[in-house]
N, C-alpha and C positions, 0 to 999 in steps of 0.2 A: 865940766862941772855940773851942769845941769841935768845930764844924762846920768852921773853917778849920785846925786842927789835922788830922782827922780827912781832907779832901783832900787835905792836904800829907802825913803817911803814906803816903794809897793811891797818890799819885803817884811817892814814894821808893821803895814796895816796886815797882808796875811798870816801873819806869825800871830798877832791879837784878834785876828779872826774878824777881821775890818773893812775897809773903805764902803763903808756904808753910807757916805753923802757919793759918793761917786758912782756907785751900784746900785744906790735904792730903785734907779726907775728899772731898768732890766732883773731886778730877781726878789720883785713882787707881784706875787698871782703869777708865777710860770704856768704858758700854755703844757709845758709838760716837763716831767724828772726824768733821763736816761737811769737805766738802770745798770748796774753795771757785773760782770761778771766776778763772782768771790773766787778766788785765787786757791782756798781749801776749804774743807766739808765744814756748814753750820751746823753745832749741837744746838737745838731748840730749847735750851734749859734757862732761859731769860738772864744768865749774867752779862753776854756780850763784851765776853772774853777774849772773839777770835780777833787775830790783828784785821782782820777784813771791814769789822765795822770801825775801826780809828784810822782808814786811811781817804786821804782825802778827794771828796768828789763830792758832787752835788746835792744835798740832804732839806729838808725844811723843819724851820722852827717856829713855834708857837706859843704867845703869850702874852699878855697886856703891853707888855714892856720889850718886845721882841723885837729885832732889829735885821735888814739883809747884811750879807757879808760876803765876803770872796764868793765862797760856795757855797753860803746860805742862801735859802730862801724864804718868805715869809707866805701866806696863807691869803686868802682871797678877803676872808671878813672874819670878823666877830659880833662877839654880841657880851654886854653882862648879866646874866637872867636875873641873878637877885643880888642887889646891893647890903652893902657896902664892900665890895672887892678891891682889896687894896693889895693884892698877893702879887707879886712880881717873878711869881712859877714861868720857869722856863724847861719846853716839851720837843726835846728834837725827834725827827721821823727822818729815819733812812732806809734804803731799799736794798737788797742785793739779788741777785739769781745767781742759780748754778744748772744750766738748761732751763730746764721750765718750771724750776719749784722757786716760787717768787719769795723772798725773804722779807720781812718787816719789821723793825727791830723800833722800841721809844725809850725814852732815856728822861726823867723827868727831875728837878728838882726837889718837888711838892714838897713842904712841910706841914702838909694836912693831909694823908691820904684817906680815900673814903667813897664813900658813897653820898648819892643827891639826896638825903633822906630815906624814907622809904621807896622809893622811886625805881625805874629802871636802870638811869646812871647812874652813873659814878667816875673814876678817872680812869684815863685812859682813852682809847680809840673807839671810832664807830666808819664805820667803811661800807663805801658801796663798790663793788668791783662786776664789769660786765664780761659776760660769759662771751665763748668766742661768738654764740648767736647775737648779740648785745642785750643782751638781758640781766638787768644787773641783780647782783646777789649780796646779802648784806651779811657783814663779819664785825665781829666787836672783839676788843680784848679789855677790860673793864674790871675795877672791881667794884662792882656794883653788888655781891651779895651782902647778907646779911649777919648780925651774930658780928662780936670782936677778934678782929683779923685774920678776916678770912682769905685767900687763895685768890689771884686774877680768875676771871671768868672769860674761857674761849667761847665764841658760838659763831657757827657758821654752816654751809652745805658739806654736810653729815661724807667724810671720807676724802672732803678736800683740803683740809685745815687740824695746823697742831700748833702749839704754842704752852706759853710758859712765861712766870716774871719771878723776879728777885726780887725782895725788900731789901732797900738798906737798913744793915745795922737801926737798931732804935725807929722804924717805923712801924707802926704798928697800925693796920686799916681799921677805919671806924671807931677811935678813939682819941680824944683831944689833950690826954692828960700832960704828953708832955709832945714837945716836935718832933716831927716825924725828917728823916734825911733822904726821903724820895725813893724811887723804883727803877727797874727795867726789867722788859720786856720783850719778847721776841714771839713771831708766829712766823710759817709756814704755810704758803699756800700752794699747792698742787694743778699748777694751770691747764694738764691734760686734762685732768679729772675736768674741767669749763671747757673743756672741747679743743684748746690753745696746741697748734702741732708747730707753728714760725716762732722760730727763738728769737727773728726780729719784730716781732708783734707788736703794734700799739692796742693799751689795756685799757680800756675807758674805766676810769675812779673818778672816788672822793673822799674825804676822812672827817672828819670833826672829833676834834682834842677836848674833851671835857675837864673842868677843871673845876669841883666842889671844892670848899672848906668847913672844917670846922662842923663837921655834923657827927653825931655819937650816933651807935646803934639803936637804932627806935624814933630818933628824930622822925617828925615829918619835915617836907621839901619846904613849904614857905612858915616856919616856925619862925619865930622873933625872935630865938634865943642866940641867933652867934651865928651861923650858919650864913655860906655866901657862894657864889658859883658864878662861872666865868668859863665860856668857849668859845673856838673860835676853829674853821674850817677851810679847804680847800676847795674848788669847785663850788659848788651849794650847798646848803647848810643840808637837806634831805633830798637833794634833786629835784630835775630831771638833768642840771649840769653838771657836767665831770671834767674834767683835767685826764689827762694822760701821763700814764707808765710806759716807757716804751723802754721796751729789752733792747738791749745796746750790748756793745761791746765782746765782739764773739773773743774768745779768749786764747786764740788759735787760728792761722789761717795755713793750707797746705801750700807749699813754692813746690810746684813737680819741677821733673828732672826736664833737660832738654841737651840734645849732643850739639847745639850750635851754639856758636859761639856770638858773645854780642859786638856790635858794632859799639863805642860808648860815645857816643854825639848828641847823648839827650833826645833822640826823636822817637825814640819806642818804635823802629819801624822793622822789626824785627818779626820773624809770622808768628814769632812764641807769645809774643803778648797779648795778642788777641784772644785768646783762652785762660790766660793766667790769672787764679785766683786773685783775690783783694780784699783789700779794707775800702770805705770812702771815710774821708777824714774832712767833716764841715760843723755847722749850725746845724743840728735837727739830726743829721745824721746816723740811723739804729745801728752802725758799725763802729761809730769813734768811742772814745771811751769818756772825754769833758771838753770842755773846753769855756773860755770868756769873753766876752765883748766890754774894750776899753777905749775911753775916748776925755781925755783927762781934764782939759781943762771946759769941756761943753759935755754935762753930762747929760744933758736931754737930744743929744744931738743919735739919729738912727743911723744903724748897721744897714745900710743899703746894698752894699754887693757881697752878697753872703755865697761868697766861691766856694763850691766844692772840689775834694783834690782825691780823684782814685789812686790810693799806693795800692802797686801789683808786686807779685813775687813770683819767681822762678828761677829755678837754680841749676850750674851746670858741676857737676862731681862739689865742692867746698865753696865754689864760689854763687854767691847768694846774689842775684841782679835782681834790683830794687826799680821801679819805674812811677813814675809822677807824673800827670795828668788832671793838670786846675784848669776851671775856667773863668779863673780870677779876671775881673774886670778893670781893674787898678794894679799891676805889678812895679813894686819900687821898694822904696827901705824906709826905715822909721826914722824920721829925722829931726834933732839928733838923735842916735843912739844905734848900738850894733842890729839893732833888729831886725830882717828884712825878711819879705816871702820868701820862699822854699821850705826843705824840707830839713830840722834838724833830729840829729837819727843818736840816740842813746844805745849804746851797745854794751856788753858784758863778754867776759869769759865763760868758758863753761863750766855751769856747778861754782860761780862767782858772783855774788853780786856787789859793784864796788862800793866801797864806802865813799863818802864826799871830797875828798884829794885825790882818791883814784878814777872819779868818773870818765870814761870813755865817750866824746865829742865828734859825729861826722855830719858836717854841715854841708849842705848845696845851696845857696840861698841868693839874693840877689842882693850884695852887699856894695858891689859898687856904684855908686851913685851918678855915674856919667851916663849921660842920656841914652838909652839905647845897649846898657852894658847887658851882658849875661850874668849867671850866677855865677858867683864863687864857691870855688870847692874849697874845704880845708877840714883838720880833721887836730882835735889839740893833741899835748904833749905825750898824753894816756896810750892814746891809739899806736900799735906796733908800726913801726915805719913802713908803706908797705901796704899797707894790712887792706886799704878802701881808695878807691878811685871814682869819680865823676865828672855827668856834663852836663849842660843843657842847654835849651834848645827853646823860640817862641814862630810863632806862624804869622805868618804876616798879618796886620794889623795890631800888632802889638808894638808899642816904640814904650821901654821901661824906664823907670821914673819920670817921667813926665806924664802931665794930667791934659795937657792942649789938645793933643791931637784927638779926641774921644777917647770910648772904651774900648780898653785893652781886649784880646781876643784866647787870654790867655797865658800859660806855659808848657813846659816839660822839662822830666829832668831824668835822669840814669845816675845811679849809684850800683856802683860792684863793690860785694864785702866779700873778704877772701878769710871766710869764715875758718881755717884751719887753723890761720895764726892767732883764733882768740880760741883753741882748741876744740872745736867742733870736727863732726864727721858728718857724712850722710846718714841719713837715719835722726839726727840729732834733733831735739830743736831749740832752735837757735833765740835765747830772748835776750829783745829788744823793747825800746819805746817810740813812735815814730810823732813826731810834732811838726804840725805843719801850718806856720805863721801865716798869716793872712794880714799883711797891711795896705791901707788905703786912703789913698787921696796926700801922701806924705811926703812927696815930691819937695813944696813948700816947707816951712818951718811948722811941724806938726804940733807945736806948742800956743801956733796962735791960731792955724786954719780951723777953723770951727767946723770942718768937712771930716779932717782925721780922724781915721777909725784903724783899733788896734785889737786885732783880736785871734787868737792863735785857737787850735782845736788839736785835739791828741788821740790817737790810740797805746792806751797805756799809760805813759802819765809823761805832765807837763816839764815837769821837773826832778831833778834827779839829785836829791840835796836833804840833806835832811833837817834844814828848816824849814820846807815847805811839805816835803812828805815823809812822813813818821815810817812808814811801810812803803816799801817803791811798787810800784805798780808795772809791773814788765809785761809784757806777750808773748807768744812763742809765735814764730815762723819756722814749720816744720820740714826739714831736707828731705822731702819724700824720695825715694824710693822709682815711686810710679810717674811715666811720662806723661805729658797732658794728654789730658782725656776727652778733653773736647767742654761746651757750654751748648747749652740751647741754642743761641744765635748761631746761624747757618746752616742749621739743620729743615730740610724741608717741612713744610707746615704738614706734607702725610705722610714722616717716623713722629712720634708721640711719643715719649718717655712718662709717665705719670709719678705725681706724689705717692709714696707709698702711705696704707692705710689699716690699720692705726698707725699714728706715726706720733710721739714717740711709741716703742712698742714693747712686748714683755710676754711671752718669746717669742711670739709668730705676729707676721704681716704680710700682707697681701704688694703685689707688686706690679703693675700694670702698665701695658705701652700698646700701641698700634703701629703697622708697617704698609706699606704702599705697597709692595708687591711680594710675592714670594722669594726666599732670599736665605742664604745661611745668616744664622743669628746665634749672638752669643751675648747671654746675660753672667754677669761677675760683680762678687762681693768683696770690695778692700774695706783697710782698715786704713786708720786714719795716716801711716807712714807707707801706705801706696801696696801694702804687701797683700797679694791675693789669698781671701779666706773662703771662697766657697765658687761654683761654677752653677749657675742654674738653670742653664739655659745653652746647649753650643750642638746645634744642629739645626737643620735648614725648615723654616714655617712658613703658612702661606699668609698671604696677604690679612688685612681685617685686626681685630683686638684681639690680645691677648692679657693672659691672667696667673701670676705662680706667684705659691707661696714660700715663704721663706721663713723658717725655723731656726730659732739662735739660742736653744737651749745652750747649748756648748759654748756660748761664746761670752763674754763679759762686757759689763754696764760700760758705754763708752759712740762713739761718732761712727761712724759705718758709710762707705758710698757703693751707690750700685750702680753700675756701667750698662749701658745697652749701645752692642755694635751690630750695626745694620750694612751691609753694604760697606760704602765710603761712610759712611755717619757714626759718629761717636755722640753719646749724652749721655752725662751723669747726673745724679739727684745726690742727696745726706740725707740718711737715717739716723735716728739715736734709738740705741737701744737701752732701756732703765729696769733694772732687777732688785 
């Protein structure tokens, strides 16, 4: 009873955009916003129309009267410059990317839109964002001109920024005659153009949300006549402190091919994995996509073992071998209730996305609650019979649900998805969403231990329901084509593979690696399904650095890897190419 209680709550507060006594202390003033990857192209025309800004994930909002909430966040401070502010404007701020062009989108209520007087502000945003030197550069999106109702105002470094807002119906800037029904807005910022080439980048900001009322054109700023203003900021109100953006969630990760076969015992002790692409899925994490820290009935009580969990991929002809790797300190289950670490894996057919009685369920998690148990496989009604198998596996020092013995040393876990019977091939890619629960210290009745900490973290999205996500948030994991290629790790410290430069690029880029001795070598360009687009390299050099360019006129805006085989050494790098 208390368990189904208990998700019937957390479902009411997220549906009303809630549990704000329970979240206020974790998502106000975030040290930082993941950003997250937009699913299709943003038009810059400020109506923020695509489904990409209404789906849910981490955002912040600002306002006298503003509140945290599931996915909310609230702003570092404020201030009211000129009284009487009695306005209850509510200003949300969300972020997206698509590679490296950072998106910014505000959505306000205002029923005064305008300008501070004669002044420089007005509503809207004021932004400091540091370059990839850390130098920071400042953006506004504002309507702060002059004259009755005029046009937002972009401003920023001249070829890295575009933008755009909408008035709602009946608002009209810098005029009081009758209510105004608020705005939105969107810009675009170009983070190659600031030097930015790591799509996992952290972006040092800060914003302040200005919020005048009630000023007509020609007003000055401290007139007596009616006129009132109210901001409030992230980071510092003008610096030198910033918060962080950090690009998150790659939108795509490659599973190469491999001819062996896997053992499934949960150990990853397989030589494929040691190469195989990944996600890591935790706290902080620039690869997960969200995730929350709950702890229900001691909300001051802290996330101490903030376990990170590497999912890898790689795949043998249809069949997709998934692998988990936490080094959860607390491994057990939510108790009560079904929830327990592991990994729970949301799947699709192909060219399907299911609706809420269809969703497709394969779980690995540690659901049994006998001291020392393994995970539970299982997979619900949705799933083809058949279709997914798993195991897993913990290393010594770990003894699960129980908290006596110390900290735990960990888990692992293997899932095989036999991706044909949800109609996949190779070549394909295959989307999923991977969620991977994090409970701790719940050994005990996690209703009274004032230690329990409940807190899942996702690539892709949490849930697969359309009361929680209006738009689902899926990824792809791509049946490459091409066999692993190798990683940096294990390759002698003198082969060198280098960054390529520019990187992102448009059409040519420089490509650079050093060799230990003289050797046949071959440089090669694939594409993001393994399939080889170019040779640049395949005859025998000597020893020392070398330098070739590479020209993509012919090729199209999209992920690119380039290969360098030295010897026994293999290493690859990712290029983007943007047109």
């Amino acid at each position: 009873m208390k368990q189904n209680y208990a998700i019937a709550i957390l479902a009411l507060f997220v549906m009303i955009g809630g549990l704000n006594t329970i979240q206020a202390q974790s998502h106000s003033d975030p040290a930082y916003i993941p950003v997250i990857s937009a699913e299709n192209p943003i038009v810059v025309d400020g109506v923020l129309d695509e489904t990409d800004w209404i789906k849910r994930y981490d955002y912040l909002v600002f306002g006298a009267t503003a509140l945290p909430g599931d996915v909310t966040y609230t702003g570092t401070s404020s201030v009211t410059v000129k009284e009487p502010y009695t306005d209850s404007t509510l200003t949300f701020v969300k972020f997206l990317r698509r590679g490296l062009d950072l998106y910014i989108s505000v959505e306000s209520n205002d029923q005064s839109v305008g300008r501070f007087g004669d002044s420089w502000e007005g509503d809207g945003i004021f932004m400091k964002i540091n370059d990839a030197s850390g130098i920071p550069k400042e953006y506004k999106m504002y309507f702060n001109a002059g004259g009755v109702d005029p046009n937002i105002v972009i401003e920023g470094t001249v070829g890295t920024v575009e933008g755009a807002a909408w008035k709602h119906p009946g608002t009209i800037v810098n005029d009081t005659s009758s209510v105004d029904s608020g705005y939105t807005a969107e810009m675009v910022i170009h983070l190659d153009q600031l030097g930015y080439t790591d799509e996992g980048a952290d972006i040092g900001f800060l914003i302040n949300v200005f919020d005048p009322d009630h000023y007509t054109d020609g007003m000055l700023p401290w007139d007596d006549n009616g006129g009132n203003y109210w901001k409030g900021w992230w980071g510092s109100e003008w610096g030198p402190d910033t918060r962080i953006l950090r690009l998150a969630d790659p939108p795509s990760v490659i599973a190469h091919s491999t001819d062996d076969s896997i053992t499934l015992d949960g150990e990853l002790n397989e030589s494929f994995w040691a190469n195989a692409l990944s996600v890591t899925v935790g706290k902080g994490s620039n690869t997960s996509t969200g995730g929350y820290y709950m702890q229900w009935n001691h909300p001051t009580n802290v996330y101490e073992d903030q376990s990170m969990a590497t999912v890898k991929f790689m795949h043998k002809g249809t069949d997709l071998y998934i692998g988990v790797e936490s080094d959860d300190a607390s491994v057990c289950k939510w108790s009560p209730g079904w929830e327990a670490d592991g990994l729970f894996l949301w799947m699709t057919n192909k060219d399907e996305i299911p609706g809420p009685g269809a969703r497709m369920e394969i779980k690995n998690m540690f659901f049994n609650s006998t001291e020392g148990a393994l995970a539970v496989f299982e997979v619900n009604g949705n799933v083809p019979t058949g279709a997914a198998e798993g195991a897993s596996a913990v290393p010594t020092g770990t003894v699960t649900h129980t908290e006596t013995n110390g900290a735990d040393a960990g888990y692992s876990l293997e899932v095989v998805v036999h991706t044909d019977m949800f109609g996949y091939s190779v070549g394909d890619a295959v989307k999923l969403s991977a969620v991977i629960w994090d409970l701790d210290y719940a050994s005990a009745d996690a209703w009274t231990d004032s230690t329990a900490d409940y807190a899942p973290n996702w690539w892709g999205t949490q849930w697969v329901d359309a009361n929680f996500e209006r738009y689902h948030m899926y990824r792809e994991v791509i049946l490459s084509t091409a066999t692993d290629m190798g990683t940096e790790e294990g390759i002698a410290n003198t082969y060198k593979l280098n960054q390529n430069y520019p990187n992102p690029f448009n059409p040519t880029t420089k490509i650079s690696y050093s060799l230990a001795k003289k050797e046949f070598v071959s440089l090669k360009i694939y594409d993001v399904l393994g399939t080889e687009i170019a040779t640049l390299i395949n005859s025998v050099q000597d020893n020392g650095a070398h330098e070739v360019n590479f020209d993509a006129t012919n090729l199209s805006t999209g992920v690119y890897f380039y290969t360098l085989k030295s010897g026994n050494n293999f290493q690859t790098r990712k290029m983007i190419l943007i047109k």
